[in-house]
ZATORMI-95707 format. One record per residue: residue in three letters; x negated, y, z of N, C-alpha, C, O in turn. Coordinates in steps of 0.001 Angstrom, whole numbers, plus 524288, in hexadecimal, padded with zeros to 5 digits. Last residue first. Layout:
% ZATORMI-95707
AlaXYZXYZXYZXYZ...
//
This chain:
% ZATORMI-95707
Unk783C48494D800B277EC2847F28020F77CB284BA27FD20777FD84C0C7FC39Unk7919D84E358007078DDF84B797FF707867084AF0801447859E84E6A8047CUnk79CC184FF9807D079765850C6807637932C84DC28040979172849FE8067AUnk7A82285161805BB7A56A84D9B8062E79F1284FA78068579E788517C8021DUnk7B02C85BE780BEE7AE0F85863809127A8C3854E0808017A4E4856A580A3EUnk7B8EC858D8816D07B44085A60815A67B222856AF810507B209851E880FC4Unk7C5D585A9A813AB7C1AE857D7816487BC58859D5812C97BBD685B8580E50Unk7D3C485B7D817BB7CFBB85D158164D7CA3385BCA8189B7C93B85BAB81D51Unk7DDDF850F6815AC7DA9B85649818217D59F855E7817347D31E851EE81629Unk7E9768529080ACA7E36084F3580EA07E223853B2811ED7E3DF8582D811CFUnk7F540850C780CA97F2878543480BBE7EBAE853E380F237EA2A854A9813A3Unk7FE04849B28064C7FA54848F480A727F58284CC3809957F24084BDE80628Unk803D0846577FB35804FB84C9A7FE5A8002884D13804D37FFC28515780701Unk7FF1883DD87F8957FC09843737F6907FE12847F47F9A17FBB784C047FAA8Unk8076C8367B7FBC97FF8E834EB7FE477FD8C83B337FC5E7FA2E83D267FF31Unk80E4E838EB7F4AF80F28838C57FA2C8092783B527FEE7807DA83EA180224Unk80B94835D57ECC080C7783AF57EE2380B6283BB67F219807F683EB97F3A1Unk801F682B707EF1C8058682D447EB83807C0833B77EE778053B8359F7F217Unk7F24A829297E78F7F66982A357EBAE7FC2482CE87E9D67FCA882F717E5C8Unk7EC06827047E0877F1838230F7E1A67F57E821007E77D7F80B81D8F7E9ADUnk7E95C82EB57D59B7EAF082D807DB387EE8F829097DC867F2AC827BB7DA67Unk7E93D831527CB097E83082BBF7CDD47E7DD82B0F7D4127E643827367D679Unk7EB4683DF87CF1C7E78583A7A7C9C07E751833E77CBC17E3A8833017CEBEUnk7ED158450D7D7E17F0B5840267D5077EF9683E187D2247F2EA83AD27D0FCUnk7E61184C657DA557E96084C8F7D3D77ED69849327D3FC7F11F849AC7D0F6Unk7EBA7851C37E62C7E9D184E3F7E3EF7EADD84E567DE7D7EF2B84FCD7DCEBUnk7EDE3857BD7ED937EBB185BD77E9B97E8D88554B7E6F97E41F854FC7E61FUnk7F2B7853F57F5357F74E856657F1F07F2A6857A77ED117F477858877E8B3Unk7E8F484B937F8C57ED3A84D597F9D67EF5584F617F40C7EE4584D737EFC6Unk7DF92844797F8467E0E1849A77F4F27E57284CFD7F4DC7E60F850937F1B7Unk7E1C883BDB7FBFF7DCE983E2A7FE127DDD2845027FBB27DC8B849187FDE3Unk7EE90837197FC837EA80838307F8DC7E6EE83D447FC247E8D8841367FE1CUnk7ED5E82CFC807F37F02A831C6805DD7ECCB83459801067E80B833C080177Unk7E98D8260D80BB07EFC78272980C497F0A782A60808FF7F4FE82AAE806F3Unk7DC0781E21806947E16282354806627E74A822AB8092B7E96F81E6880892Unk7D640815C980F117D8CB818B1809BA7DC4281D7F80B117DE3881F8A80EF4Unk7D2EB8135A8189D7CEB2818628160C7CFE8818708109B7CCD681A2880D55Unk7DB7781524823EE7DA498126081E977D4F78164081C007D3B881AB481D53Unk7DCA8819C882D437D7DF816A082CD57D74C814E5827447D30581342825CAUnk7E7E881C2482BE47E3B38201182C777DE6881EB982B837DB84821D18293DUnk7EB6580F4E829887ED5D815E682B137E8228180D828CF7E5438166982552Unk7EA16805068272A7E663808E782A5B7E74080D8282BDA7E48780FDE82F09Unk7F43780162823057F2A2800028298E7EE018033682C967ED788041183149Unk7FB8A80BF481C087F6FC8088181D3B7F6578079D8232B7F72980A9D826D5Unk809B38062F8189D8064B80A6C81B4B800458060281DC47FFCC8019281F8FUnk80BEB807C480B2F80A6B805F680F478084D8078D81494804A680AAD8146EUnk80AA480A758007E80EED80C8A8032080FB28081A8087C813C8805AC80938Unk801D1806D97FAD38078D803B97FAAE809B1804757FDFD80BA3800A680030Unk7FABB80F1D7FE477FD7180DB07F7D08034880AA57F609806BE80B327F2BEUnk7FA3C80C3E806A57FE30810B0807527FF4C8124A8001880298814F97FDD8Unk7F3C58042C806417F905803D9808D17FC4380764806E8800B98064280584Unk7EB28806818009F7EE89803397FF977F5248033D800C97F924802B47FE2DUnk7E82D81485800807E91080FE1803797EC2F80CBC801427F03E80EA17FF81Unk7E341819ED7F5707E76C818CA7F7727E667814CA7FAC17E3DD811237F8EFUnk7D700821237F5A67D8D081C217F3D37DDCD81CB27F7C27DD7D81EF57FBFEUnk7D262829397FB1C7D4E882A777F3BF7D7168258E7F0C97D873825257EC31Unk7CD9A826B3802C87D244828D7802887D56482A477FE8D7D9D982C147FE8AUnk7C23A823377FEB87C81081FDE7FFD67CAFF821678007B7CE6C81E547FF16Unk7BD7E82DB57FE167BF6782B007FB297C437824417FB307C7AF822717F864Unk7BCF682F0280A1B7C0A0832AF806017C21282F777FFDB7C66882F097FDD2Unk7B5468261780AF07BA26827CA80E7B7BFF382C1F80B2D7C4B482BA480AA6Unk7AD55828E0805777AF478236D8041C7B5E18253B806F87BA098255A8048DUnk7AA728315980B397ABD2832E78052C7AECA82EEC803787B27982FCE80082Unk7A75382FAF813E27ACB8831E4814157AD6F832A780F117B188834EE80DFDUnk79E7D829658111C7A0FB8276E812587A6CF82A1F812A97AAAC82760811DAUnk797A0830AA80E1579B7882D04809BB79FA9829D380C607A3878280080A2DUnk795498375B8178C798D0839A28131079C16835C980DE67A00A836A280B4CUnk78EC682EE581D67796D7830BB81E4679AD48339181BD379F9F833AB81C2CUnk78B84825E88158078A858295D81798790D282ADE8197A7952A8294A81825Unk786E9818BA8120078A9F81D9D810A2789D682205814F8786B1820AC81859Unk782ED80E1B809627811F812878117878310816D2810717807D8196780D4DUnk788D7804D8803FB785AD80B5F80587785FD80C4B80B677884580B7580F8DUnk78BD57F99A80649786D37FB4D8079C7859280153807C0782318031080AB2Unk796297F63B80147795AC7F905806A578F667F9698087778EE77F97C80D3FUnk79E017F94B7F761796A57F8FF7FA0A798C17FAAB7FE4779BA97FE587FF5FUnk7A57B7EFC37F0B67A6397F5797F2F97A0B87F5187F55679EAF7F0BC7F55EUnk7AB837E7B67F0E87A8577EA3C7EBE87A63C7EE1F7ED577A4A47F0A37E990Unk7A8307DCF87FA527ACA97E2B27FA1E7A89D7E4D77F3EF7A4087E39A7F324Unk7A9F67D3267FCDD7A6477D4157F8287A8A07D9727F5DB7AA547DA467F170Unk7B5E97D1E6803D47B1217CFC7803AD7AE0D7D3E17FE4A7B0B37D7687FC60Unk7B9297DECE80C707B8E07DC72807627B4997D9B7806277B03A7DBB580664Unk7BA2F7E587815697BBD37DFCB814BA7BABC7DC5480FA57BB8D7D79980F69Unk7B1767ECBC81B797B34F7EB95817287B4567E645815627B0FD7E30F8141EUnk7AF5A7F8DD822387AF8A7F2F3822D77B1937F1CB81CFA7B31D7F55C81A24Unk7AFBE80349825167AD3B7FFBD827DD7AD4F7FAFA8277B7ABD77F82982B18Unk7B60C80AA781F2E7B8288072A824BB7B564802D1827CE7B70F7FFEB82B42Unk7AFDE80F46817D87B259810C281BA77B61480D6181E977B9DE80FD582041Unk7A9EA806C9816D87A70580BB1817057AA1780DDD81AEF7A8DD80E9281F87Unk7AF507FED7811E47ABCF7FBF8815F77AA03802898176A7A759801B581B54Unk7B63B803A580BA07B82280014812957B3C27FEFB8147C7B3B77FDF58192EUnk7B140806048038B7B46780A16806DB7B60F8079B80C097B70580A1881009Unk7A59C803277FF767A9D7800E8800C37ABEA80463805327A993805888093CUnk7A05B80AA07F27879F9180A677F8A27A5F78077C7FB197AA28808FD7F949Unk79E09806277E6747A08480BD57EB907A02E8091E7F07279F9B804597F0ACUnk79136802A97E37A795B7801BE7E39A7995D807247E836797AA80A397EB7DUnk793668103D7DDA17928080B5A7DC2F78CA5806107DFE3787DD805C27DF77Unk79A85817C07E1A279729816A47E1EE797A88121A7DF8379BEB80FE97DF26Unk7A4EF81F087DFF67A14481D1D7DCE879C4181BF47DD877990481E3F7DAD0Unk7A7B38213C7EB7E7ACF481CDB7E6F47A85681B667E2A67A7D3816B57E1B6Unk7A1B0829B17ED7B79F6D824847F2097A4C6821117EE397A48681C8E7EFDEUnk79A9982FCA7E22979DF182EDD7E7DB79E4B829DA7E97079BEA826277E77EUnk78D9D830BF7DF427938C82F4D7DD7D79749830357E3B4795D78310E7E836Unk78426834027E2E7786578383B7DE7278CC3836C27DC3678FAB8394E7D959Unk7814682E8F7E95278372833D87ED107859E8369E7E8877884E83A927E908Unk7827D821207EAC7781E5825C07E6EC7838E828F67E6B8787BC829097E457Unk77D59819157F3B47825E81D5C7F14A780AD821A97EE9577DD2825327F026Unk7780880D3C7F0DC77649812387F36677B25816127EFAA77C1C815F57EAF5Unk777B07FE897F55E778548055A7F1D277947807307F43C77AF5806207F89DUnk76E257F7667F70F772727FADE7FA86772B87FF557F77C76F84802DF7F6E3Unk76C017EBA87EF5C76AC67F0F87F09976F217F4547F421773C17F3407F35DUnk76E217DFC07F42676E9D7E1427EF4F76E317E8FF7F2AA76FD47EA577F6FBUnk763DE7D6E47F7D17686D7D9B67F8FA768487DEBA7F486764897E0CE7F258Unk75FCB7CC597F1C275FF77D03B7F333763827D2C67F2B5766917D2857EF01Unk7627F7BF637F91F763CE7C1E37F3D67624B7C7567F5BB762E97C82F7FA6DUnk757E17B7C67FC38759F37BA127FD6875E417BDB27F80D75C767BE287F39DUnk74DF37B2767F725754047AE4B7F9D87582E7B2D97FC4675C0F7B0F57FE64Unk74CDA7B40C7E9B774AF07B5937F02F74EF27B1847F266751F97AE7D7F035Unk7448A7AD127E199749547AF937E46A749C07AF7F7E9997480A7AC847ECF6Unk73D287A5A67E02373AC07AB057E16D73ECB7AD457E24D73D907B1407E4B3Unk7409279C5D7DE9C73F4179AF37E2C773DE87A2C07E35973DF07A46E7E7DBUnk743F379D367D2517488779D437D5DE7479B79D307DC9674B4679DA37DFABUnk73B3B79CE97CD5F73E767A2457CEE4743857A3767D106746387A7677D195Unk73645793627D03A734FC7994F7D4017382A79E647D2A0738377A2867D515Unk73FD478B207D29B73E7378E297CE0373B4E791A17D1DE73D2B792C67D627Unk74248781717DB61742E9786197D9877403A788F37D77E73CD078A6F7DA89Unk7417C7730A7D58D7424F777EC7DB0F740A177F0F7D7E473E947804F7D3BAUnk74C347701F7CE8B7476276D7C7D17E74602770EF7D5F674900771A37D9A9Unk755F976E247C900750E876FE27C65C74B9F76E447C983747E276BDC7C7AEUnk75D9B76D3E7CFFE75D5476A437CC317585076A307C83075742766B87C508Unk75D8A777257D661759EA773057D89875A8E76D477D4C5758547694B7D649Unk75FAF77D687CE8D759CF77EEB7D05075AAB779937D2E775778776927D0EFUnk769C277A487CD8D7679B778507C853760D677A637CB8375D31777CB7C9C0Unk76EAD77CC37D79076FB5776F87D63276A197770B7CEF2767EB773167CD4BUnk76C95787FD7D7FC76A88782EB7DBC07693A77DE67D9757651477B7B7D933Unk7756678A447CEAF76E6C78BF27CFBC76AE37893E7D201766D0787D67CFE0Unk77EAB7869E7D33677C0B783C47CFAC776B8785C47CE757737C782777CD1FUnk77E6B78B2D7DCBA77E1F7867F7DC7577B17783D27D8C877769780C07D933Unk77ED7796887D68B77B91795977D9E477ABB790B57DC3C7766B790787DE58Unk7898C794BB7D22C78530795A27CF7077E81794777D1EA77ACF792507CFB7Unk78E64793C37DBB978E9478E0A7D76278B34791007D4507881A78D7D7D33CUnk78D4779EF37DDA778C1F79B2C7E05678BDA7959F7DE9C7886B792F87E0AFUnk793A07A37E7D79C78E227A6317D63778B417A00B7DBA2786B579E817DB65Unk79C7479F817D88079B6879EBF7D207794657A0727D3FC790C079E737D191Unk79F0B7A3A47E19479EE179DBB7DFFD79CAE79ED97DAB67984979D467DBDDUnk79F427AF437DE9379BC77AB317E2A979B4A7A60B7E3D5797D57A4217E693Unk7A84B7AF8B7D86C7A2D77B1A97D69779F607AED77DB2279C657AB857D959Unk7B0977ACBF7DD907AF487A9BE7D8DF7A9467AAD17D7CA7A61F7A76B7D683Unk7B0C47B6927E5927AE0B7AE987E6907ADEB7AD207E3DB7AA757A9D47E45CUnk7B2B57BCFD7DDED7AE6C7BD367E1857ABBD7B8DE7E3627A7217B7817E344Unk7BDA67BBB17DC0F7B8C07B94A7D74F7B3D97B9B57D92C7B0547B7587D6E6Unk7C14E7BAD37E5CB7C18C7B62E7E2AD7BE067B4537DFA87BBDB7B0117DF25Unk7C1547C3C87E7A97BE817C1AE7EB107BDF47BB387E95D7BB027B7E77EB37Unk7C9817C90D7E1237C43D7CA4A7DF4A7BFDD7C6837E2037BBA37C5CC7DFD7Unk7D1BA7C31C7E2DD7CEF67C2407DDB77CA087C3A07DDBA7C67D7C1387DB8BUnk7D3AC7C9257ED757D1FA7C16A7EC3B7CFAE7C1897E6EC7CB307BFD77E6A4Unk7D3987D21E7E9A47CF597D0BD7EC697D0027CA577EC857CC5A7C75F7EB8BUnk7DDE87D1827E2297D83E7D3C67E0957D5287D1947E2E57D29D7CE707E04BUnk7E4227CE987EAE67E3AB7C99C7E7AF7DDF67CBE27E4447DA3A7C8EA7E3ACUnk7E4227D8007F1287E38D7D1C97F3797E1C37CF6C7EFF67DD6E7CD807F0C8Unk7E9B27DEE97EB2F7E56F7DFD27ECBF7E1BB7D95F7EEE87DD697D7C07ED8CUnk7F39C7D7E47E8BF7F19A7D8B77E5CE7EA6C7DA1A7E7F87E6D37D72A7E6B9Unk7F67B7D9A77F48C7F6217D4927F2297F2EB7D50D7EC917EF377D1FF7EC47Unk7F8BE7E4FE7F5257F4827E23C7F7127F1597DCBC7F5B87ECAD7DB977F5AFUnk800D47E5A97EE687FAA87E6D97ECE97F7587E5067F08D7F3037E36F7EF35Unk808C57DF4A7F45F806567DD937EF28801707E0757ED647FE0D7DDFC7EB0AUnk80A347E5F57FC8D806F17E0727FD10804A27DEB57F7CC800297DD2C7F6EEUnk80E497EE917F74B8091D7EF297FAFE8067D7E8547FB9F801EF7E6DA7FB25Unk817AD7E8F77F2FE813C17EBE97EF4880D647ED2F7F2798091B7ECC47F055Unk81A717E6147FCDB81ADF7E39E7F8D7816397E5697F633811C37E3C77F6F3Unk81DDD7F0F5801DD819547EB2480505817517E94180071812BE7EA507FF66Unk824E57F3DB7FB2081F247F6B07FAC081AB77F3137FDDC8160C7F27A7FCE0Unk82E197EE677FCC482A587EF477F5818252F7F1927F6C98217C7F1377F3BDUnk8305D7EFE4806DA82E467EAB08047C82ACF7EB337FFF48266B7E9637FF33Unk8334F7FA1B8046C82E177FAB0808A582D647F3268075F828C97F1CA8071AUnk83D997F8597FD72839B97FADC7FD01832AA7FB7E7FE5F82EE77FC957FB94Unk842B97F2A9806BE840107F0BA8029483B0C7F1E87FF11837177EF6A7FDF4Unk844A47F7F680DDE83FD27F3D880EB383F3F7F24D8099483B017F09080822Unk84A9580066806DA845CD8019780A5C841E97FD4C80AF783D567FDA780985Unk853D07F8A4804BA851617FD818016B849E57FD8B803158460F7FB778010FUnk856567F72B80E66854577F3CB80BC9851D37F65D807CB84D077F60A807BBUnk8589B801E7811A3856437FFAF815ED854B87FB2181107850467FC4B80F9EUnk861B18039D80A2985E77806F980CE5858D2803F180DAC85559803F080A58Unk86A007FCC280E78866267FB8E807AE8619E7FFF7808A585D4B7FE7080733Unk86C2E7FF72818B48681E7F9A1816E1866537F92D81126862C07F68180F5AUnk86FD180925814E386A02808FC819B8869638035B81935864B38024A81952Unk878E0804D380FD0875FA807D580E2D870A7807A680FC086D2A8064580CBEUnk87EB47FE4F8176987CF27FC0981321877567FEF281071873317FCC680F56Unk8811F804F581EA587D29801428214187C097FEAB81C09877C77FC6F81C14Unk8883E80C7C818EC883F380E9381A2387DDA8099981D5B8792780A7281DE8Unk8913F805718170988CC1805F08128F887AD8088F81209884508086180E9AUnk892AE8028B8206D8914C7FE2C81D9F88CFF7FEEB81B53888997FCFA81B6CUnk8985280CE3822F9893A880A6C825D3891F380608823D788E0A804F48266CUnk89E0480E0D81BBE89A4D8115B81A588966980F8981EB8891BA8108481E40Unk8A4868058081FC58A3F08049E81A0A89F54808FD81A9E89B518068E81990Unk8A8BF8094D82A148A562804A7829618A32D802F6823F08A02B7FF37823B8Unk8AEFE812D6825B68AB05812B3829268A63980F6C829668A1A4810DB82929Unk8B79680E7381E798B18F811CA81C768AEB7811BE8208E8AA588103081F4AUnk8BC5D8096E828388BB6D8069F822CE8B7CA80B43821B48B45B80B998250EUnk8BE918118782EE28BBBA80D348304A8B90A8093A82C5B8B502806AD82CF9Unk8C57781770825498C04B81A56828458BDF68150282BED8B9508150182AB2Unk8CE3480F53823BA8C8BA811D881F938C4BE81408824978C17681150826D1Unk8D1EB80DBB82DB38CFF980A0782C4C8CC2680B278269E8C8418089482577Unk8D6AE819A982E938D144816D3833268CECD811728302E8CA07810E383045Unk8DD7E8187B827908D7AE81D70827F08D4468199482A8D8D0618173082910Unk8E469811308283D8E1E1811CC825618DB718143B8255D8D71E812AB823F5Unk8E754814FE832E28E4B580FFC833438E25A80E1E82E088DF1D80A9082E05Unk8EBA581FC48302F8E78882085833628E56381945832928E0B9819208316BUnk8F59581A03829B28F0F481D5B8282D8EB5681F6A82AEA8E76C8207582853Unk8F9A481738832828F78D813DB82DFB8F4048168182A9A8EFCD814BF82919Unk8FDDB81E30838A08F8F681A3183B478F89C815A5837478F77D8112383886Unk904848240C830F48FEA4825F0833938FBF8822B58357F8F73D82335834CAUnk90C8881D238309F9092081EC182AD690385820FF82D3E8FF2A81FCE82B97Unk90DC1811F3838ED90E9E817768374890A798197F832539065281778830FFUnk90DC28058F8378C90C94807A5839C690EED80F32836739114280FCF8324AUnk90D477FC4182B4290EC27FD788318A90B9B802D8832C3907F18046D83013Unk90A5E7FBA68238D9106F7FB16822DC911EF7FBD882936916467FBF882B48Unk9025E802DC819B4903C38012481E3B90A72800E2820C090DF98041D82043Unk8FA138017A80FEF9004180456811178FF3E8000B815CD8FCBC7FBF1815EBUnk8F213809E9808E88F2D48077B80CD68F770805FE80F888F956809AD811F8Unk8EBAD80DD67FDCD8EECC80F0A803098EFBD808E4804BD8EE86804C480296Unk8E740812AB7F1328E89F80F867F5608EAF280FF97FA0C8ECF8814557FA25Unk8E7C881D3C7ECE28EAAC81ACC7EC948EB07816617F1A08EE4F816A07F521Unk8DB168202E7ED988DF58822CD7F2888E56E81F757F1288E81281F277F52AUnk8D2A7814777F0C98D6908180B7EB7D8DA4381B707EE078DD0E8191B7F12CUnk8C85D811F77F6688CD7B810257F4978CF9A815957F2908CDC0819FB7F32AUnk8BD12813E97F6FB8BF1A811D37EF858C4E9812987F0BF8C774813E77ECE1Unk8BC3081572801628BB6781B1A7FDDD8BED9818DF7F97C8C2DF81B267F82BUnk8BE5180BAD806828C2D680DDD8065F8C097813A2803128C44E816928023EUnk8B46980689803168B867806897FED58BCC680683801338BFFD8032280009Unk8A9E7810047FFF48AD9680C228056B8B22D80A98800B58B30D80CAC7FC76Unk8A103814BC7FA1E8A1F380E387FA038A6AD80B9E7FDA28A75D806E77FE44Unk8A0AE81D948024D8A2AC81DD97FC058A45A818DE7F9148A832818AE7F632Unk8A7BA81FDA80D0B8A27D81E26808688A46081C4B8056A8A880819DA8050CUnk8B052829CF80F298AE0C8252D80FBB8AB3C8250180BF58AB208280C8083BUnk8B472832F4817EF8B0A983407812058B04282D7F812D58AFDD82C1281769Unk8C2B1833DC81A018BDE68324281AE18B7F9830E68167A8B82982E1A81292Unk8D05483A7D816AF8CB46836E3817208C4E2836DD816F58C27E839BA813ECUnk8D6968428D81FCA8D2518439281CAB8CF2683D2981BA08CC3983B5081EF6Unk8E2F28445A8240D8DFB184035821498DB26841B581F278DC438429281A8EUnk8E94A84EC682C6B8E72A84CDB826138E30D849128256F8DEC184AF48267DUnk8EF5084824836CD8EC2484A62834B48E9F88499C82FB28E8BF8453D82E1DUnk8FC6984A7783D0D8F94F846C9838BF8F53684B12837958F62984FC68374CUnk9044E84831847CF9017984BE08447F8FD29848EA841A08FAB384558843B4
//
């Protein structure tokens, strides 16, 4: 007793799907049924291992796809940094140019007063000390971004500050209301990291932004946070007090 033939869905690339119903197979031994069943079995083992090929082919272009991708963004993250890097050598560059230059000036000052004889009284009435230059005082009528100079955000809020000849003041005597004002206001700056789709090493401790400070109800005017960072819905906080 014989059962009706139904063929097998195969993938679309196998190339027993391309063959032509014309083709065939002729066999010179054995019975018409156990040639036809050694046909079947040898397609269906044949597509079997062919759609397992093309499915381990697939999940590795997959998978390369991917590192690659997460390569382009190291990439692009190192390169701004590198960029950030090469600013501060330049800038720390013309900084020592400026202190050698102001120092061979000061040689040659020496070198021509003691070529002259002994010291001028208006060079003997200078103090020997340099005076210290004034402790500014915050101007309760601007905010704590427009002060002049603004106030250094790492040394305030984290207590410390790596930067030689930082531009930034660290002399105000601040209080705890500017101080959480400096605090809110760094949150309106993008973290480096998470600019270049990174994850930050400080987490939670960073004192830039994850997320836009303004959630969903943001204009978006020069923000340079992206969708994603705006669906984050802030929480609610006491407002700032002034003096």
């Amino acid at each position: 007793m014989f059962t009706a033939y139904s063929p097998r869905q195969t993938c679309p690339d196998s190339p027993s799907s391309s063959r032509s119903s014309g083709e065939h197979f002729d066999f010179h031994f054995g019975s018409p049924a156990s040639s036809s069943t050694s046909l079947d079995d040898f397609d269906t083992h044949y597509e079997d291992e062919w759609c397992n090929l093309r499915r381990r082919q697939d999940i590795l272009v997959h998978r390369l796809l991917d590192k690659d991708k997460q390569h382009g963004k190291e990439i692009e993250a190192w390169s701004v940094r590198c960029q950030t890097l090469e600013m501060e050598v330049k800038r720390l560059a013309a900084l020592v140019l400026g202190v050698e230059r102001e120092r061979d000036e000061a040689r040659a000052q020496i070198a021509r007063s003691a070529a002259q004889g002994p010291l001028t009284k208006g060079l003997a009435s200078r103090p020997s000390h340099p005076v210290a230059k004034p402790i500014p005082v915050i101007d309760e009528s601007k905010p704590m971004s427009r002060q002049n100079p603004p106030p250094c955000n790492s040394f305030y809020l984290l207590g410390h500050c790596n930067v030689p000849r930082c531009r930034y003041e660290h002399r105000y005597e601040l209080n705890a209301e500017q101080i959480e004002e400096m605090r809110r206001g760094a949150k309106h700056h993008i973290c480096n990291a998470i600019k270049n789709g990174l994850a930050c090493p400080e987490s939670e401790a960073c004192m830039f932004g994850h997320a836009c400070p303004k959630g969903p109800a943001c204009s978006r005017e020069r923000c340079a946070f992206n969708d994603d960072q705006h669906r984050v819905v802030p929480l609610p906080r006491a407002p700032i007090r002034r003096r």
